[in-house]
C-alpha positions in Angstrom: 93.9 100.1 91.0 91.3 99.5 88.6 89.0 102.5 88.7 85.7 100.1 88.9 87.1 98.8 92.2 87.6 101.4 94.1 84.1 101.6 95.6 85.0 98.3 97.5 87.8 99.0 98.6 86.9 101.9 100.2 84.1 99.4 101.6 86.6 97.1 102.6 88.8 99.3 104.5 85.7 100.9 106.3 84.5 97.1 107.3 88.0 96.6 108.1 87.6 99.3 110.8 84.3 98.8 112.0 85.5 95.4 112.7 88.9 96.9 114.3 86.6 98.9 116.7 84.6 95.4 117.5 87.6 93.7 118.8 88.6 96.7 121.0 85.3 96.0 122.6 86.1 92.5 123.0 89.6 92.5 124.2 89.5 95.6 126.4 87.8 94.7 129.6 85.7 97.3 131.1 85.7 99.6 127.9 82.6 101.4 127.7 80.9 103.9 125.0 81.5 107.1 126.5 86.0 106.2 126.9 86.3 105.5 122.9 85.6 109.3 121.9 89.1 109.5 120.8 88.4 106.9 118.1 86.9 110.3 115.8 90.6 111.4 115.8 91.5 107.9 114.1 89.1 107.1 112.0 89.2 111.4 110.8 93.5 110.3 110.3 92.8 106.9 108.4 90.4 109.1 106.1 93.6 111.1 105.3 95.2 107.8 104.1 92.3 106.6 101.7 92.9 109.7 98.7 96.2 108.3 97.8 95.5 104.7 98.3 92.2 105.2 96.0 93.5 107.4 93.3 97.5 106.1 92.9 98.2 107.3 90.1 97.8 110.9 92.1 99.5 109.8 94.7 102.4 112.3 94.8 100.3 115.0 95.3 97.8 113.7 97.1 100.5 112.4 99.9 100.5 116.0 101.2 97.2 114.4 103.2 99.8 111.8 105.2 100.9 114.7 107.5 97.7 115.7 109.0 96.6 112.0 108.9 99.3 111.5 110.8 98.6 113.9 113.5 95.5 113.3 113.7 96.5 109.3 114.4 98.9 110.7 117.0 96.0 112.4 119.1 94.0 109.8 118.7 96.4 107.4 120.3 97.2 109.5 123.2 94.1 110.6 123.8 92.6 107.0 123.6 95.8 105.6 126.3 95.0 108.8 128.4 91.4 108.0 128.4 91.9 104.3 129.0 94.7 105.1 131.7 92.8 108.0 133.6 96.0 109.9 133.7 95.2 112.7 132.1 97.9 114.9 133.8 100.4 113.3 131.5 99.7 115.6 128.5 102.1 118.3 130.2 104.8 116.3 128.3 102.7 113.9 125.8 102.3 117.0 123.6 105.6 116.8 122.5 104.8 113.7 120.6 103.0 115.8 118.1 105.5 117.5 116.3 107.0 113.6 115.8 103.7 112.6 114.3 104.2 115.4 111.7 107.8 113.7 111.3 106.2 110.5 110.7 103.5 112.3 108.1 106.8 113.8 106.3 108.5 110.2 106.1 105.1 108.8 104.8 104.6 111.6 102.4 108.1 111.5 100.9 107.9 107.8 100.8 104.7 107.6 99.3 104.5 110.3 97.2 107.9 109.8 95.5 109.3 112.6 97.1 112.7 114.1 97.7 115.4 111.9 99.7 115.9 115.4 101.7 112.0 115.9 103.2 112.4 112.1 104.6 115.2 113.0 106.2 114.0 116.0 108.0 110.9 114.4 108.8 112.9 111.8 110.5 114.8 114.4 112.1 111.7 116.5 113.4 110.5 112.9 115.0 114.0 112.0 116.2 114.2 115.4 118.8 110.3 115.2 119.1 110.6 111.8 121.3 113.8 112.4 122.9 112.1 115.7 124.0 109.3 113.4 125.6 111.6 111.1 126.3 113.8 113.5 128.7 110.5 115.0 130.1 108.4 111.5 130.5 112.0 110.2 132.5 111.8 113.3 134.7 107.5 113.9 135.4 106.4 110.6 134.8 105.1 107.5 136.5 107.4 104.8 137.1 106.7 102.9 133.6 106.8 106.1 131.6 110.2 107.0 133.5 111.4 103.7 132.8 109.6 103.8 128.8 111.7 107.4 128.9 115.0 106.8 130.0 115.1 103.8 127.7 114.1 105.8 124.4 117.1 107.9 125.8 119.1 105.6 126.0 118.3 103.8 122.4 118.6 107.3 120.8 122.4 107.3 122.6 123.2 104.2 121.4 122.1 104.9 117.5 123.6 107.9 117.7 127.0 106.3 118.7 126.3 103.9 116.1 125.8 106.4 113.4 129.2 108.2 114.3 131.1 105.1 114.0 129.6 104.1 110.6 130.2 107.7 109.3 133.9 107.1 110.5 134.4 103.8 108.4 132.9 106.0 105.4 135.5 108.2 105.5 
């Protein structure tokens, strides 16, 4: 990017948000000030995004910044659905999906910054157990959609599993 640019695009991509923020307003029904605190935490994990878009020829150091962007995207989305929800007692198990937003941020920052084939991998890996961890307790404490959304991550994870041992089979 063309150093004399990057003042609008930052501009852009704040506009971009602002905007974002309108149309939750608009097409959430009843959403009122005081339930969008945890938009902080995502507009705080975009920020983490915007180094390494703005400066790319940095960009494989500064993707480092993906991982805690990425957490800090992951609390803002489940605080934000446990806001708009109410239920609130599901973060006995919805913390487990933090340790696969760090998975994510590894993915990002490997893909990103140019980085070794082997930190994608684990990332993937960290986020892989992370959700069937949620997954197994979401199927057992949850509500009837999050037992249903659980048991069907469980079963997906099964079924790519099976699919991965029979594909390592043909290699061979």
């Amino acid at each position: 990017m063309d150093k004399s640019k990057r003042g609008s695009f930052a501009a852009g991509i704040g506009l971009i948000l602002i905007g974002a923020l309108f149309l939750v307003f608009y097409f959430i029904p009843g959403l009122s000030l005081h339930m969008t605190w945890p938009i902080i935490f995502l507009v705080l994990g975009f920020a983490f995004f915007l180094p390494g878009m703005a400066w790319p020829e940095s960009r494989r150091g500064l993707a480092a910044l993906y991982i805690p962007g990425t957490i800090l995207l992951g609390l803002g989305v489940i605080f934000f659905s446990n806001t708009l929800s109410g239920n609130w007692y599901m973060w006995a198990y919805e913390w487990l999906l933090i340790p696969a937003s760090v998975g994510l941020g590894m993915m990002l920052a490997a893909w990103g910054g140019n980085w070794n084939r082997t930190i994608w991998q684990i990332g993937l890996w960290i986020a892989l157990i992370s959700v069937a961890a949620f997954s197994v307790f979401a199927a057992l404490f949850g509500d009837m959609v999050i037992k249903l959304v659980g048991a069907g991550i469980l079963v997906l994870l099964g079924i790519g599993m099976l699919v991965r041992s029979f594909m390592n089979k043909k290699a061979e």
